[in-house]
Residue, then its C-alpha position, 0 to 999 in steps of 0.5 A: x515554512x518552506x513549500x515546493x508545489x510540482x505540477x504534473x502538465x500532461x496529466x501523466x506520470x512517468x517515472x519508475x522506482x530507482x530499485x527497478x534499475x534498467x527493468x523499470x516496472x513499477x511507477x514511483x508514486x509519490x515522487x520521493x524528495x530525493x527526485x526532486x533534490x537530483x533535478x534541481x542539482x541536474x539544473x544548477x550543474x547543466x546552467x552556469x553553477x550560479x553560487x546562490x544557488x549552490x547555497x540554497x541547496x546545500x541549505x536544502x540538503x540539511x533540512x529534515x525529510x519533508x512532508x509529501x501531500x499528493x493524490x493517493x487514487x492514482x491509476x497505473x497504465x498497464x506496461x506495454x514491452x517497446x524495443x529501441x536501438x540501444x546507445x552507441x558503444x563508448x570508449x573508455x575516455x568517453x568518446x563515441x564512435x558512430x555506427x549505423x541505426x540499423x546494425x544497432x541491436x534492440x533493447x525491451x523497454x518499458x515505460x511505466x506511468x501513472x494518472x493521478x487525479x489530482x496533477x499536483x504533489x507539495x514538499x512541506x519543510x514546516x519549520x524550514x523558515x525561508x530567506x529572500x535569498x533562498x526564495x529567489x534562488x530557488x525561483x530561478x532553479x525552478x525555471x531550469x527544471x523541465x521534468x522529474x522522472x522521465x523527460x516525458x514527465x513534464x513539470x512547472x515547480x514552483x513555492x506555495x503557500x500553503x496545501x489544499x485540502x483532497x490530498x494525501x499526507x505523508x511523513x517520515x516516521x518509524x512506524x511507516x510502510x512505504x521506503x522513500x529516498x530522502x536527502x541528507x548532508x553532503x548529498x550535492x557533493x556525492x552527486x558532483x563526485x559520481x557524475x564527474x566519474x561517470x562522464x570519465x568512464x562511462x560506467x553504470x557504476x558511477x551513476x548517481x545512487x539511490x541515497x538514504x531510505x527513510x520510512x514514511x506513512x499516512x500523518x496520523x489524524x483526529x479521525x484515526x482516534x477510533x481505529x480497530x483492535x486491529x492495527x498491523x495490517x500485511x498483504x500477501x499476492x496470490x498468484x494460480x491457474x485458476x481464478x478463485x472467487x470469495x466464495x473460496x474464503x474459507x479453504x484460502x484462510x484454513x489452508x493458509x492457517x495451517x501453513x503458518x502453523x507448519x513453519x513452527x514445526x516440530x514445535x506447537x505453533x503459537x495460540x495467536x498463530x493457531x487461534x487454540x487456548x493456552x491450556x487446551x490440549x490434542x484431546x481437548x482443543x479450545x479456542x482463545x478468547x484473547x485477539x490473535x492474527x486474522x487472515x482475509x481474503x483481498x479481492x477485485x471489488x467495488x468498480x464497474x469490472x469487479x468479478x471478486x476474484x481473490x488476488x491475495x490474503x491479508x495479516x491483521x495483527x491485533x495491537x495486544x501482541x508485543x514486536x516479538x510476536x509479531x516478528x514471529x508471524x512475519x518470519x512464518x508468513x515469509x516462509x510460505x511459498x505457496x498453498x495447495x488447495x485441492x480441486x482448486x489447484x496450487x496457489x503460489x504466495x509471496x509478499x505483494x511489495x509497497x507499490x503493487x498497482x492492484x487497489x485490493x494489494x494496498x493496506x490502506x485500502x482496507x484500513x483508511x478511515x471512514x464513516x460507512x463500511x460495507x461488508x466484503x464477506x459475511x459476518x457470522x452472528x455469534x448467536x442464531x436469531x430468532x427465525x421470523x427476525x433474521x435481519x431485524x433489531x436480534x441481529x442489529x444488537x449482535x453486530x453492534x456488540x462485534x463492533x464493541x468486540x474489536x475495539x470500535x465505538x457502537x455503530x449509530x445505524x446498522x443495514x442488514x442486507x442479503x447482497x453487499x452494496x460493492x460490485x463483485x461481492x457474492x451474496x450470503x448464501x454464496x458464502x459456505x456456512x461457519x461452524x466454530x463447533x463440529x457439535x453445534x450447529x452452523x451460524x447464520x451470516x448477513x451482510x451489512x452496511x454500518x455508519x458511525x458518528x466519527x470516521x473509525x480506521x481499518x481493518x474493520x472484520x466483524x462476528x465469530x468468523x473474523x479470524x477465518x476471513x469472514x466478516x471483512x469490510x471496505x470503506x464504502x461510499x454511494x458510487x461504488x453500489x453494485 
């Protein structure tokens, strides 16, 4: 087994996305294999091209796509805009030619970094069996490496023998969300040719490429065996004039909805777009029984500044739904540009990206496997409960069937609460009351707090008001009680 072991010195990652180009906004987090594999080719070019060491990284190149183990709760520093002299003008045979600092024109920057908790990220080759003479070539490397990323993202690489336990792990897999650069055969001379001619000329055309992307994901656990009927999860950013509290769950979700349901016109929009049964009609409309797409709220919650404002909606596709249905709800879901929501003003939506560094914008936030969940908007009981028993043993069996209800195994205890243990959330009687029904009266909503024997994955949205936004949970430990 082959395992690369990257301290971070300072406690402090700069290094931005390769997409970014010149713009450099987002931090790239974790640092991607291909980062890693220029660094080691940038030390053996700039010593003296010792050829043990040419061996031991054309043998990495062949490798396949390694694991990456790393700190998942980083936190990003806002971008602060700084302005340097650019570099001096060079001619076309690569010679300088002076000029004074001041007369030379300034340049917006950004520097974006991030704190990760944990200073430490590991590559995993598993089945990359590693020779004395690797060993020692790579050690010897290893001493030439200063920094990944920025020159300000000081670095000590070193081999490990094996990972501890805390940190995220991530493989290459088809199914993963997040774009990683990744190195393949031949990569060393690629880098060798573009640098030769960008010394030549110059020119930002010859700088080394991004190279091969390759999709990873979380490595799949034990504990990811009891997972909800919900398991495609996609987030979309809202951005408006006016802050928009959880409280505007229902008009977000309805308004969404009806946009979605727009981007198949002339057509009918499908029944897992619509939510209306295959057999009802404009006269006659009812709802299907079967599991469709669910639209959520995402809000700022669970830290000590939470205010619960809603920074974007999220796509809960249920697995029951084959690819080209699901396609079919992404290309809708692209099409939407923004929402008008009356008093509340225009929202403008686009999609959130892979690297949003706002926590509710991450899908594994609301999706990541735990024991204990906590509601971030009520769940509506499908039946009203006895009126002297509104939070007993009545409505404790109506949420352990919910539970039931998309998949999940039956919850060992279950707290009804009037208040959400996580800071920035309303309470019940904030939320408007659901009504499935205009001849019905309207349900009754609680939160809760629900522990299960085994960690159960996300998104976990409960009760009759699940396909509206209501009854959304959150992984939830002790320190996050508001």
């Amino acid at each position: 087994m082959l395992l690369i072991r990257a301290e971070y010195l300072t406690g402090r990652v700069y290094s931005s996305n390769f997409e970014d180009g010149d713009r450099k906004q987002e931090p790239e987090w974790p640092p991607h294999p291909a980062r890693l594999f220029s660094a080691l080719v940038s030390a053996w070019g700039e010593t003296d091209r010792d050829n043990d060491q040419r061996i031991v990284l054309e043998w990495l190149e062949q490798l396949p796509p390694p694991s990456i183990h790393f700190d998942p709760t980083a936190s990003q520093r806002t971008n602060v805009t700084v302005y340097v002299p650019v570099n001096d003008p060079a001619n076309v045979v690569g010679q300088w030619k002076s000029t004074a600092v001041d007369s030379r024109p300034l340049k917006p920057r950004q520097f974006p970094s991030i704190s990760p908790g944990r200073c430490e990220v590991f590559f995993e080759w598993p089945q990359a069996p590693i020779q004395p003479s690797h060993a020692k070539a790579l050690q010897s490397l290893f001493r030439c490496v200063p920094y990944l990323g920025s020159s300000m993202s000081l670095v000590a690489l070193s081999l490990a023998d094996s990972v501890p336990a805390g940190l995220a792990s991530w493989n290459a897999t088809s199914t993963g969300r997040k774009q990683i650069r990744v190195v393949y055969p031949d990569r060393l001379a690629e880098l060798e040719q573009q640098h030769e001619q960008f010394q030549a000329t110059g020119l930002k055309s010859f700088r080394a490429t991004a190279g091969r992307i390759e999709k990873y994901g979380p490595v799949a656990t034990v504990a990811e065996q009891h997972h909800s009927i919900f398991q495609s999860f996609a987030v979309l950013r809202l951005r408006s004039r006016y802050r928009m509290g959880l409280s505007s769950t229902l008009k977000i979700t309805q308004t969404m909805r009806a946009a979605l349901m727009k981007t198949f016109a002339p057509e009918p929009a499908p029944w897992f777009v619509s939510g209306h049964s295959l057999n009802s009609t404009p006269q006659n409309s009812k709802p299907s029984s079967v599991p469709r797409l669910a639209l959520v709220p995402l809000p700022d919650i669970g830290h000590s500044f939470a205010d619960g404002h809603l920074m974007g909606i999220g796509l809960a596709v249920p697995s029951n739904l084959s690819l080209a249905e699901q396609n079919q709800i992404w290309t809708a879901a692209h099409s939407v540009n923004h929402l008008t929501l009356g008093q509340l003003g225009v929202a403008d939506v686009e999609s959130a990206g892979m690297d949003a560094p706002q926590f509710a914008l991450h899908p594994e936030s609301w999706s990541r496997p735990s024991r204990v969940w906590a509601t971030v908007t009520p769940i509506v009981l499908d039946r009203f409960p006895h009126k002297n028993d509104k939070f007993g043993a009545e409505t404790v069996q109506t949420i352990k069937k919910a539970c039931t209800n998309i998949g999940l195994p039956e919850p060992s205890w279950i707290n009804v609460l009037p208040m959400s243990p996580l800071a920035g959330v309303p309470s019940a009687p904030e939320f408007p009351s659901y009504q499935t029904n205009p001849t019905r009266p309207m349900h009754f909503h609680v939160h809760a707090t629900i522990g299960f024997d085994e960690p159960v994955g996300g998104p976990v949205i409960l009760g009759a008001g699940r396909y509206l936004g209501y009854g959304l949970m959150r992984p939830w430990n002790q320190r996050e009680t508001a």
